[in-house]
N, CA and C atoms of all chains as a GROMACS GRO file, in nm:
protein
  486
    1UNK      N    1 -12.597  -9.379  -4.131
    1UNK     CA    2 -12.500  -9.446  -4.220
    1UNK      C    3 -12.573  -9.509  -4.338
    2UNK      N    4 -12.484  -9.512  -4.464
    2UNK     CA    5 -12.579  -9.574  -4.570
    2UNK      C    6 -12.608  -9.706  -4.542
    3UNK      N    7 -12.689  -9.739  -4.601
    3UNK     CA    8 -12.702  -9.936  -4.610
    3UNK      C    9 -12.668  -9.953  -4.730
    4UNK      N   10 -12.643 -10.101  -4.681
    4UNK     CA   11 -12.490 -10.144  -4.770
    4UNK      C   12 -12.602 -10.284  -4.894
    5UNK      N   13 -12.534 -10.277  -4.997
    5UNK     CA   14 -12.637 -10.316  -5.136
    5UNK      C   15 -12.507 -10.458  -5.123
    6UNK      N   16 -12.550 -10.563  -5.169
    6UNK     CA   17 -12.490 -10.678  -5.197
    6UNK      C   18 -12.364 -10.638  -5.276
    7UNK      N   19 -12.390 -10.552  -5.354
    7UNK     CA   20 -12.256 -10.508  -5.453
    7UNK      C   21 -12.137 -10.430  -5.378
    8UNK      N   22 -12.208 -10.392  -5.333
    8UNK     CA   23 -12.085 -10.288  -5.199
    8UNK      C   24 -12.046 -10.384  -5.091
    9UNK      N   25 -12.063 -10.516  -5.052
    9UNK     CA   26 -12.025 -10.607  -4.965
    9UNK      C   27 -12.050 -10.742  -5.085
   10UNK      N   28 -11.956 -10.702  -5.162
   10UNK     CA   29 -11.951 -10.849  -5.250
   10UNK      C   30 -11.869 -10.947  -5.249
   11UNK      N   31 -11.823 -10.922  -5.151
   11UNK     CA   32 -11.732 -11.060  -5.048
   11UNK      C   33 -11.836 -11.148  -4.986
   12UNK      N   34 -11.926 -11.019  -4.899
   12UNK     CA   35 -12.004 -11.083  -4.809
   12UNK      C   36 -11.922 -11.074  -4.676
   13UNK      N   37 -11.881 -10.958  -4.623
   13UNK     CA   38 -11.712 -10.996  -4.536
   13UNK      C   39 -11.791 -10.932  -4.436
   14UNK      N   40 -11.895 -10.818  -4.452
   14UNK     CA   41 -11.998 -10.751  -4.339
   14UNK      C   42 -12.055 -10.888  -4.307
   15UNK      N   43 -12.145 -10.973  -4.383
   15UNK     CA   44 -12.188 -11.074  -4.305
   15UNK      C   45 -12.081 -11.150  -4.226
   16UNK      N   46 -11.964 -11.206  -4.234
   16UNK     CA   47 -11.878 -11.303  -4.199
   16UNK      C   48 -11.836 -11.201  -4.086
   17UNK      N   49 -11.813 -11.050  -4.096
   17UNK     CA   50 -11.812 -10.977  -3.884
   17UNK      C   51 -11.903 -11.017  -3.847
   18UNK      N   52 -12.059 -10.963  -3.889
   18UNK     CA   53 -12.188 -10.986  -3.818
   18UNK      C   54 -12.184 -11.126  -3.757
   19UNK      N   55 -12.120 -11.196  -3.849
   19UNK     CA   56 -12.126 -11.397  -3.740
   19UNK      C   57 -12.048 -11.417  -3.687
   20UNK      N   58 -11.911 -11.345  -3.652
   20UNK     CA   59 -11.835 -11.356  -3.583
   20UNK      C   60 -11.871 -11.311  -3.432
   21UNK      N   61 -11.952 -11.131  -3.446
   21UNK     CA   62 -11.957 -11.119  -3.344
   21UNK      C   63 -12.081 -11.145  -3.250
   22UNK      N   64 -12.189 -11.224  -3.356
   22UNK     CA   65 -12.305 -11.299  -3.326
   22UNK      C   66 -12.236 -11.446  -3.201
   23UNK      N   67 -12.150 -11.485  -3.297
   23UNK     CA   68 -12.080 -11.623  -3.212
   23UNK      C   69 -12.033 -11.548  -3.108
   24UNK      N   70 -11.977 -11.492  -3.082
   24UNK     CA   71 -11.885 -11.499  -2.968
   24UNK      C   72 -11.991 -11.413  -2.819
   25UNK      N   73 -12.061 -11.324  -2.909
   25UNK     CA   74 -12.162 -11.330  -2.794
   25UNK      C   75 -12.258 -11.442  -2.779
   26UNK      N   76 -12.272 -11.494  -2.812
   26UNK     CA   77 -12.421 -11.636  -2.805
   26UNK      C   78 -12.274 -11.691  -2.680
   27UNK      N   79 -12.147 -11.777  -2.728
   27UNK     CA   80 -12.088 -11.829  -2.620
   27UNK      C   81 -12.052 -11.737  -2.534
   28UNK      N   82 -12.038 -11.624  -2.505
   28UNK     CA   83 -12.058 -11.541  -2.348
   28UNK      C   84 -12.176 -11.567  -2.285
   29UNK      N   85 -12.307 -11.570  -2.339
   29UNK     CA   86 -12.439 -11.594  -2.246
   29UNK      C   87 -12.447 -11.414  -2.268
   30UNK      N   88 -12.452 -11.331  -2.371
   30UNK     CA   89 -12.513 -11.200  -2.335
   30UNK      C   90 -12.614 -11.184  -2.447
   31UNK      N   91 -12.709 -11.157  -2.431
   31UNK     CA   92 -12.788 -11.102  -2.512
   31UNK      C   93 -12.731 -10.996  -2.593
   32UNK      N   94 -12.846 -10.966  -2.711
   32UNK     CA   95 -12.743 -10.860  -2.822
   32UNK      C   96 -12.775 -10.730  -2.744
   33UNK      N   97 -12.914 -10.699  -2.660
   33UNK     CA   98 -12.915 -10.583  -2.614
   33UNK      C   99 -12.785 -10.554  -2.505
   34UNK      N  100 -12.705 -10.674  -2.421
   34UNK     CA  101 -12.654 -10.635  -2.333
   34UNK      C  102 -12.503 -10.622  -2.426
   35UNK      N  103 -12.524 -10.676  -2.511
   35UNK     CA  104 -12.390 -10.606  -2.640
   35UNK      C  105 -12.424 -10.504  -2.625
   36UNK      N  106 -12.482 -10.494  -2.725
   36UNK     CA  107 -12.502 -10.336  -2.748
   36UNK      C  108 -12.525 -10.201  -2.619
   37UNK      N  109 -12.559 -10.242  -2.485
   37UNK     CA  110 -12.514 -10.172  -2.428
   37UNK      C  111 -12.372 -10.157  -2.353
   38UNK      N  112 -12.303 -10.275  -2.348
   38UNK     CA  113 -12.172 -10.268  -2.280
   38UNK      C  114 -12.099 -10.179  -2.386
   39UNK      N  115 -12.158 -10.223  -2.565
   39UNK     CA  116 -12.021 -10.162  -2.617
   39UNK      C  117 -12.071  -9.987  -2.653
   40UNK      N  118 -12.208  -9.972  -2.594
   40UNK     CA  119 -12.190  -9.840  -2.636
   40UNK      C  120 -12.277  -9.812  -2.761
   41UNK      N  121 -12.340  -9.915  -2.790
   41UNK     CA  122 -12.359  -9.932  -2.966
   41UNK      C  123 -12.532  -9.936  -2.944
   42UNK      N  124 -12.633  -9.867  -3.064
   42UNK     CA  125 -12.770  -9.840  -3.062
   42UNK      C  126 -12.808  -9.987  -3.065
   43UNK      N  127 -12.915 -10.008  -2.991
   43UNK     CA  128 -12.982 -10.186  -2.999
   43UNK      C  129 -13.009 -10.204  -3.144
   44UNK      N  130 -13.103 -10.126  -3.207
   44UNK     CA  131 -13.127 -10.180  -3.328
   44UNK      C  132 -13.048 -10.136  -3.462
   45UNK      N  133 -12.918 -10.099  -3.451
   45UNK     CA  134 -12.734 -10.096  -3.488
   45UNK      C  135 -12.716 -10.209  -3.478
   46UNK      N  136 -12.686 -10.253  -3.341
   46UNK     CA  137 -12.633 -10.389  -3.318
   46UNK      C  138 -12.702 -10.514  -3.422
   47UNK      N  139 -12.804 -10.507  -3.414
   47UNK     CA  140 -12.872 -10.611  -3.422
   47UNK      C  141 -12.860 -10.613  -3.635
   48UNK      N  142 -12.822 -10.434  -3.696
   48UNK     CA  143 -12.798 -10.487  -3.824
   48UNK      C  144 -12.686 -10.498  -3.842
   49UNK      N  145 -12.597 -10.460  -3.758
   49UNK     CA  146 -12.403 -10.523  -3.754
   49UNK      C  147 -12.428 -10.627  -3.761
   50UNK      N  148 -12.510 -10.713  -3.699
   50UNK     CA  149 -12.491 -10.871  -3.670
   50UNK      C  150 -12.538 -10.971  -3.787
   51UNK      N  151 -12.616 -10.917  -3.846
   51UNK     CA  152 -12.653 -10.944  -3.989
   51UNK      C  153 -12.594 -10.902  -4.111
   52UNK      N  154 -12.482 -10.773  -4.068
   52UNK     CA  155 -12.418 -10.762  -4.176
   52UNK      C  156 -12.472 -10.654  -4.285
   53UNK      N  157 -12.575 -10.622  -4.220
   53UNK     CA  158 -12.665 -10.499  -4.345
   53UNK      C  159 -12.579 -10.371  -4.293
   54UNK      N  160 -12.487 -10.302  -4.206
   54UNK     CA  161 -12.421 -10.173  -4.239
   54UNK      C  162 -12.317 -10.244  -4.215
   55UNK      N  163 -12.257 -10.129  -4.317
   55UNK     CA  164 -12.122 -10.064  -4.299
   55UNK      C  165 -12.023 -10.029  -4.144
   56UNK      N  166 -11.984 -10.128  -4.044
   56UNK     CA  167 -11.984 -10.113  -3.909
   56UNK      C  168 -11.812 -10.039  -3.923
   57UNK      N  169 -11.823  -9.854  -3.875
   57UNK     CA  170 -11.749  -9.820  -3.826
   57UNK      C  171 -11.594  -9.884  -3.748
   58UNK      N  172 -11.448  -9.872  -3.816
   58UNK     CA  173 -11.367  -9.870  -3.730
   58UNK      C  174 -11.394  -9.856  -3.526
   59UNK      N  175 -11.449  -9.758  -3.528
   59UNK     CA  176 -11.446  -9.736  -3.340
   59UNK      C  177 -11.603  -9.805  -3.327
   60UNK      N  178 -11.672  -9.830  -3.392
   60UNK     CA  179 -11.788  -9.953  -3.327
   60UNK      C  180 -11.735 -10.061  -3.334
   61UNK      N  181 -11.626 -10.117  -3.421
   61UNK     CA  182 -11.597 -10.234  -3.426
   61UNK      C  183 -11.513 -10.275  -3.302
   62UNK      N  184 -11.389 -10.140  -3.283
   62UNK     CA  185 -11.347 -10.145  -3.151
   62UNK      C  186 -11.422 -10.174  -3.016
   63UNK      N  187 -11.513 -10.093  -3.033
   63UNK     CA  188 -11.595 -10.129  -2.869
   63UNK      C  189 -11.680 -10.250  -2.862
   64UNK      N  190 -11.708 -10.306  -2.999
   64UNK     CA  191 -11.794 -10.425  -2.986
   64UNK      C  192 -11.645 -10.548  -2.942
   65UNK      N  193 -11.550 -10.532  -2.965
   65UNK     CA  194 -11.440 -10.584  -2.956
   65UNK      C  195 -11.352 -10.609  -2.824
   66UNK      N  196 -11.396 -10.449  -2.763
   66UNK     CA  197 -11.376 -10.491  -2.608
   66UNK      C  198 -11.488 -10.535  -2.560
   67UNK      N  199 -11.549 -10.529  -2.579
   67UNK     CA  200 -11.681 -10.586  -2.481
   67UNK      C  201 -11.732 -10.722  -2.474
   68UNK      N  202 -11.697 -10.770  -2.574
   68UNK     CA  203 -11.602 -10.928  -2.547
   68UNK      C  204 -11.481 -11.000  -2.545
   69UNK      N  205 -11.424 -10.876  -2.497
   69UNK     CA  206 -11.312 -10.925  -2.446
   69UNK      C  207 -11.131 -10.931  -2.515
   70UNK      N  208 -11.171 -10.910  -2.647
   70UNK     CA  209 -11.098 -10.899  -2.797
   70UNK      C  210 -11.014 -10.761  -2.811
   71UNK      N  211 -10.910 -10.819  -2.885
   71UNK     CA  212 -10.891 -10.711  -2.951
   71UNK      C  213 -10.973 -10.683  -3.079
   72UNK      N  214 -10.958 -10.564  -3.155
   72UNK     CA  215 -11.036 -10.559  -3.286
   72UNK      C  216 -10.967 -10.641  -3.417
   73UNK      N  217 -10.852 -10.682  -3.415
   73UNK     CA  218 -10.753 -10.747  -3.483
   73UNK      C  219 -10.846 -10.911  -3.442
   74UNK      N  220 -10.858 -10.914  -3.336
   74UNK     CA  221 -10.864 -11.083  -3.312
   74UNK      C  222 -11.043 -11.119  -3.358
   75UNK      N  223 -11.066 -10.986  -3.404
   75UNK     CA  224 -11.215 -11.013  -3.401
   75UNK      C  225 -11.269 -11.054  -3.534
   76UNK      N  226 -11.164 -10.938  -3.644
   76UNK     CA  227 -11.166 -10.970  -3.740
   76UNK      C  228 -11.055 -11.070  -3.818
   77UNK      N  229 -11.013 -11.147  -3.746
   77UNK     CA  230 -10.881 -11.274  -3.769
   77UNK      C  231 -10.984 -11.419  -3.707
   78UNK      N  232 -11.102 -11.410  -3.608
   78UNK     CA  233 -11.195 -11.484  -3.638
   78UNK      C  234 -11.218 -11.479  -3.723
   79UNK      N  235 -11.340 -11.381  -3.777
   79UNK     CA  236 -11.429 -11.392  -3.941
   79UNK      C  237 -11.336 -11.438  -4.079
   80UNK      N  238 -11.204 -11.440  -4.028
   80UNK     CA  239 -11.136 -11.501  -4.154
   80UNK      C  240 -11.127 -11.414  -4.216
   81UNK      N  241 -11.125 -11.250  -4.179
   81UNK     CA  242 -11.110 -11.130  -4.247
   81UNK      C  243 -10.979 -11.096  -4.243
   82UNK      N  244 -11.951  -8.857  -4.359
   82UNK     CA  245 -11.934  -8.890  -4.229
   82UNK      C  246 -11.899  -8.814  -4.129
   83UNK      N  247 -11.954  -8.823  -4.008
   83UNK     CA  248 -11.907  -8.753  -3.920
   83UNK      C  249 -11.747  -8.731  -3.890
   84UNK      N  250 -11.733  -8.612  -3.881
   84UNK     CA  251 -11.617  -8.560  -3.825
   84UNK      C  252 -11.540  -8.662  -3.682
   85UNK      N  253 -11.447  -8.651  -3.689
   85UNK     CA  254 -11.378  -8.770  -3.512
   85UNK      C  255 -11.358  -8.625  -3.447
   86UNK      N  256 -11.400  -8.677  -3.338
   86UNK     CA  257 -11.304  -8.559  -3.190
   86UNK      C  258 -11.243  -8.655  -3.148
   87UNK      N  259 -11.168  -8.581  -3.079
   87UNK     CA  260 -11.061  -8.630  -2.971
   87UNK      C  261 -11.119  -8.740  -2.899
   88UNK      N  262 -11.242  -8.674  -2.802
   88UNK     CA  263 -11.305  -8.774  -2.702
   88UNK      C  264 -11.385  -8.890  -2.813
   89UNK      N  265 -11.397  -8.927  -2.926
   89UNK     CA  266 -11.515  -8.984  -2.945
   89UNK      C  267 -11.329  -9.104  -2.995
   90UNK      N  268 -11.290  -9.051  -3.052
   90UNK     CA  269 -11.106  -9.131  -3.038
   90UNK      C  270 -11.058  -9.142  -2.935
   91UNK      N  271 -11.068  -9.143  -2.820
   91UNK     CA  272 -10.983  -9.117  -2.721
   91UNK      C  273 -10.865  -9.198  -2.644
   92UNK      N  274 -10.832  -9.311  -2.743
   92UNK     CA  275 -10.728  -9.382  -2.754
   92UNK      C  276 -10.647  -9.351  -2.824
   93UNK      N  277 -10.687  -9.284  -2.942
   93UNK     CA  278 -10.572  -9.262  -3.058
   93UNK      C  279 -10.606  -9.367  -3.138
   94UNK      N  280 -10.680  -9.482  -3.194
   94UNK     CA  281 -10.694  -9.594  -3.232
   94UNK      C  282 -10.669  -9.530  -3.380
   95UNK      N  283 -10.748  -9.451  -3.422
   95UNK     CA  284 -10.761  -9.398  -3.552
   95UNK      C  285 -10.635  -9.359  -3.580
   96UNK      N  286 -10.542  -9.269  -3.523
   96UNK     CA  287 -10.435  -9.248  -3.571
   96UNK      C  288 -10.310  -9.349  -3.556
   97UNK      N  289 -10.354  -9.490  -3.485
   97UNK     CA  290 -10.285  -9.562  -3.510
   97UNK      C  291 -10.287  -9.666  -3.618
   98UNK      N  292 -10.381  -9.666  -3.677
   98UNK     CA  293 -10.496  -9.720  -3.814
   98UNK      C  294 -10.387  -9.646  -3.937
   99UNK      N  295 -10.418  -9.518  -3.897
   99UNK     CA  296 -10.382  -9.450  -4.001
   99UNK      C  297 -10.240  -9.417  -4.018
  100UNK      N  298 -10.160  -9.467  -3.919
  100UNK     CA  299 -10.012  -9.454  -3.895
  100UNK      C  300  -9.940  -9.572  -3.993
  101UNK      N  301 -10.031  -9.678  -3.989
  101UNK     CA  302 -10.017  -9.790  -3.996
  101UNK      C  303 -10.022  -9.825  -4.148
  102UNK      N  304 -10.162  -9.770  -4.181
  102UNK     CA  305 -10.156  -9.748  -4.372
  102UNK      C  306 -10.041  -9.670  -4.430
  103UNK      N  307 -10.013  -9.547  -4.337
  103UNK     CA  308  -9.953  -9.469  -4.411
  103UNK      C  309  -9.759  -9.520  -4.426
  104UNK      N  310  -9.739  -9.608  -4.310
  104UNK     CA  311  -9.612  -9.652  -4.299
  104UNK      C  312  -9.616  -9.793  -4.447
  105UNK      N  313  -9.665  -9.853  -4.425
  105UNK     CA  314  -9.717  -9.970  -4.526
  105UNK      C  315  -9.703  -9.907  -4.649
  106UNK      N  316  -9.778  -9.775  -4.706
  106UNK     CA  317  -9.805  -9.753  -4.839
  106UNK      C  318  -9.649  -9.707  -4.841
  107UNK      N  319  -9.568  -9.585  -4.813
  107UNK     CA  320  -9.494  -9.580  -4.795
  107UNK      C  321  -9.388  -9.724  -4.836
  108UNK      N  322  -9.362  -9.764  -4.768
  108UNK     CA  323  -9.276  -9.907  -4.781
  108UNK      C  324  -9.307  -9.957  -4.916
  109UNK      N  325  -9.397  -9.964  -4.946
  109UNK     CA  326  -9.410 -10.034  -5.059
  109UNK      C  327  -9.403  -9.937  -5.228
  110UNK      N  328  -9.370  -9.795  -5.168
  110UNK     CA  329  -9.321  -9.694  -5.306
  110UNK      C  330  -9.426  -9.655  -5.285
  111UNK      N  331  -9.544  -9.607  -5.293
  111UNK     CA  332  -9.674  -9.577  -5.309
  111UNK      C  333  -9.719  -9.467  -5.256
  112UNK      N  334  -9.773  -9.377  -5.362
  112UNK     CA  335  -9.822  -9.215  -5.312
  112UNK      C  336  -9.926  -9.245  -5.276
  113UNK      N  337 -10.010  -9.147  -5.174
  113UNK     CA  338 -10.119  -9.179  -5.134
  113UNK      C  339 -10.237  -9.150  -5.226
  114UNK      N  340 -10.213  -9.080  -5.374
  114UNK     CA  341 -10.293  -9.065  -5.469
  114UNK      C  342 -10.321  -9.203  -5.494
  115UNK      N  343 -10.209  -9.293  -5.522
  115UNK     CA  344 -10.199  -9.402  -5.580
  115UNK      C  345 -10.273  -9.515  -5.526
  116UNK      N  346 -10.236  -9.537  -5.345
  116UNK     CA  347 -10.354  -9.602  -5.291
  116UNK      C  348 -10.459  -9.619  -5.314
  117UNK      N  349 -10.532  -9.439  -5.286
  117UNK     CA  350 -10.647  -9.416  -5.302
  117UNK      C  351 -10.750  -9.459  -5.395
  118UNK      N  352 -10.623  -9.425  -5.513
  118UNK     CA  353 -10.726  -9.458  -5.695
  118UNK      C  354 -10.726  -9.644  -5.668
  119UNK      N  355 -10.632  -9.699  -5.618
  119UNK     CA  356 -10.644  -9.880  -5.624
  119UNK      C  357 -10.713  -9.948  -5.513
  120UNK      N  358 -10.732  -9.822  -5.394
  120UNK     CA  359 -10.857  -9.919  -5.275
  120UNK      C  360 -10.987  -9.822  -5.346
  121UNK      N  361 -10.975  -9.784  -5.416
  121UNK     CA  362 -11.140  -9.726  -5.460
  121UNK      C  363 -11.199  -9.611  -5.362
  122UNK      N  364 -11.093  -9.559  -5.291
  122UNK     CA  365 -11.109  -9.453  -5.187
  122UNK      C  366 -11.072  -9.305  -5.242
  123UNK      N  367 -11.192  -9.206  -5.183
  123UNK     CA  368 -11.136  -9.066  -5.231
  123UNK      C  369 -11.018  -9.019  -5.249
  124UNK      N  370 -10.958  -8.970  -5.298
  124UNK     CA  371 -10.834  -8.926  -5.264
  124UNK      C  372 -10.753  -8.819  -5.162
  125UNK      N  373 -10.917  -8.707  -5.136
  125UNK     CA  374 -10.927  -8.662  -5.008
  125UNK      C  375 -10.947  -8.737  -4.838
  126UNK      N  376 -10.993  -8.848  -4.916
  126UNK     CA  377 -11.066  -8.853  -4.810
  126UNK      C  378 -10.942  -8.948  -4.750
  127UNK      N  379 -10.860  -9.015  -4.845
  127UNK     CA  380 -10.764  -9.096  -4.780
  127UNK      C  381 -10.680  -9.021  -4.665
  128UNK      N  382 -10.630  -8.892  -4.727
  128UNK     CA  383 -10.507  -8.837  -4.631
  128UNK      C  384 -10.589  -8.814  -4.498
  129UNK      N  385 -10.739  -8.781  -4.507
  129UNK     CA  386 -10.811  -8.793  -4.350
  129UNK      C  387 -10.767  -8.909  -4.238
  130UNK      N  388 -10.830  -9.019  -4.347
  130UNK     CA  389 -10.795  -9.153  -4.234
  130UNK      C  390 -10.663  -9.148  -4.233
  131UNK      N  391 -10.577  -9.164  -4.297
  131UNK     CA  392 -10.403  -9.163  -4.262
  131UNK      C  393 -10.397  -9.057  -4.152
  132UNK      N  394 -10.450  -8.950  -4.138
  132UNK     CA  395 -10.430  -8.887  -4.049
  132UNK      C  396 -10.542  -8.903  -3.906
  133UNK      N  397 -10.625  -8.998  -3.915
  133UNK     CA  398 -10.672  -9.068  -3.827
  133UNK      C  399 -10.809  -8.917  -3.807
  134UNK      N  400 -10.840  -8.897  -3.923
  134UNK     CA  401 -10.918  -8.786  -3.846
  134UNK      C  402 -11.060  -8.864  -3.942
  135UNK      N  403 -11.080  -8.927  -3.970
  135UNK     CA  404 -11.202  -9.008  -3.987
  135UNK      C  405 -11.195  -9.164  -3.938
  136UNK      N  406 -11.338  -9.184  -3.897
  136UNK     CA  407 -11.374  -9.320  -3.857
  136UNK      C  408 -11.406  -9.420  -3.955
  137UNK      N  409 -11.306  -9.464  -3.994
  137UNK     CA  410 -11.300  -9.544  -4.154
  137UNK      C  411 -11.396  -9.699  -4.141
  138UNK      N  412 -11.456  -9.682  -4.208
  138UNK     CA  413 -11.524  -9.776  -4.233
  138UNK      C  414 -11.493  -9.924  -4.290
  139UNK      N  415 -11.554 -10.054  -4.214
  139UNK     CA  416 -11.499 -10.178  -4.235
  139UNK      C  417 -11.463 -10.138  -4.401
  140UNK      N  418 -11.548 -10.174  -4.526
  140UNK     CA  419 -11.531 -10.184  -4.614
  140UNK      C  420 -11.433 -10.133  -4.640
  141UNK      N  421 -11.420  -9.946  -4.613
  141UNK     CA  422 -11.259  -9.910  -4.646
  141UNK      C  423 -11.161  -9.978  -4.587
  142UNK      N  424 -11.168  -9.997  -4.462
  142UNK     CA  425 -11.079 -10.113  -4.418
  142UNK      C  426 -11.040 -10.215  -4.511
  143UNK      N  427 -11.132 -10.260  -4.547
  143UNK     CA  428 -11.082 -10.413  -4.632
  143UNK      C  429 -11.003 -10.368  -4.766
  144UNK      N  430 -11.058 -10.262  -4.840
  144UNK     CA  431 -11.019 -10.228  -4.953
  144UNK      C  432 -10.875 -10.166  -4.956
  145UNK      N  433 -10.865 -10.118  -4.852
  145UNK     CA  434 -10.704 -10.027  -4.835
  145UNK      C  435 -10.628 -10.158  -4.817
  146UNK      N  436 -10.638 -10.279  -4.698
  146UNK     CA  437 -10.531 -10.357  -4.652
  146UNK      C  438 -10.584 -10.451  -4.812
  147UNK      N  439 -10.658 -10.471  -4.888
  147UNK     CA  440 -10.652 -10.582  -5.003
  147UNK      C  441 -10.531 -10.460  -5.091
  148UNK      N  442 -10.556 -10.338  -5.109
  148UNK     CA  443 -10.453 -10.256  -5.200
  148UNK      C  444 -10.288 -10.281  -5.157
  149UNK      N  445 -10.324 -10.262  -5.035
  149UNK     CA  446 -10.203 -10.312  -4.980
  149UNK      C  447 -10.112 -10.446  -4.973
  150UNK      N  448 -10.181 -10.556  -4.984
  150UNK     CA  449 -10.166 -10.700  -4.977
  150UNK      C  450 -10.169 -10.742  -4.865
  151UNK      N  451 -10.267 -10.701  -4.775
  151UNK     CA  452 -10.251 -10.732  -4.652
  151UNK      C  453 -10.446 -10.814  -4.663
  152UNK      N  454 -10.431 -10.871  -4.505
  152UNK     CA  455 -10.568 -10.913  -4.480
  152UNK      C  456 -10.631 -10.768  -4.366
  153UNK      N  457 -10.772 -10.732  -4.348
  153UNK     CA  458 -10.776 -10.659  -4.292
  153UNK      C  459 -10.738 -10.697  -4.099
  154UNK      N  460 -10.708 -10.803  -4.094
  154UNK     CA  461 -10.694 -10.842  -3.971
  154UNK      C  462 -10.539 -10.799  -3.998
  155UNK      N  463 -10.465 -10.826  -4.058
  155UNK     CA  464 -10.332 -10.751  -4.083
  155UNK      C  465 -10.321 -10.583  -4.052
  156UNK      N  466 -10.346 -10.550  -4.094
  156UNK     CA  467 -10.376 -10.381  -4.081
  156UNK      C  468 -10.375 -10.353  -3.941
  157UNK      N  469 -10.466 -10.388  -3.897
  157UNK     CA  470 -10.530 -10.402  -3.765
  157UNK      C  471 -10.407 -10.434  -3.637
  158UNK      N  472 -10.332 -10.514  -3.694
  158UNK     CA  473 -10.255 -10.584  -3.543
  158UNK      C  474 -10.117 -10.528  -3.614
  159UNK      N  475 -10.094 -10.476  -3.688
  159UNK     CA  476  -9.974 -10.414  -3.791
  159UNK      C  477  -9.963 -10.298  -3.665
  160UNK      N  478 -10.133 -10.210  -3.635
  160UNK     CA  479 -10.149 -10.094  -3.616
  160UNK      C  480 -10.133 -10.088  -3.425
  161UNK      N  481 -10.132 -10.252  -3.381
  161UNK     CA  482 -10.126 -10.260  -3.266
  161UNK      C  483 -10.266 -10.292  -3.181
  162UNK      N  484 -10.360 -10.274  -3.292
  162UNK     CA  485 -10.497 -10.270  -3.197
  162UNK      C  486 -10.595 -10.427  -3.247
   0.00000   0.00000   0.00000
């Protein structure tokens, strides 16, 4: 997937998922590797979703979404998206 | 981007995404040329995701539900998911 240039996320709205779904795993107690394996998602993927440097797929967003528990609506209605 | 299969969708999520834009644009008078040229999205590439056969990306996400007047957390729970 490309990586994403400040101008192509000039909201900043990739960072504001990446902390959403940073928070809500830190209060589960899972590590990002055990994210990233419940939802299916590459460890070092996860770890630039969470920072916000890609572009995170519709169906990654979904499975990072069940895997704590969320819908994908409630995930991005946290981030204030 | 990669092509969607069935199994890699296997909820239908995408075509409920895309059910969801396409009912919205619709409602509001709007050809899907017209979308396309105002979320900054191909114009091919739109009738894909409406037809749920691509894995649309957050950013397109945001840009279709801002064309729309929606929030992308709108879109999202519009679409049921």
């Amino acid at each position: 997937m490309a990586r994403i240039s400040a101008a192509s996320d000039k909201d900043g709205d990739l960072v504001k998922l990446g902390g959403s779904i940073r928070a809500r795993r830190t209060a589960l107690g899972f590590s990002q590797e055990a994210l990233a394996d419940a939802a299916g998602v590459d460890r070092a993927h996860m770890g630039k979703i969470e920072r916000g440097e890609r572009n995170v797929t519709f169906l990654n967003i979904a499975r990072i979404a069940a895997a704590v528990g969320w819908k994908p609506s409630q995930l991005l209605d946290d981030a204030g998206l």
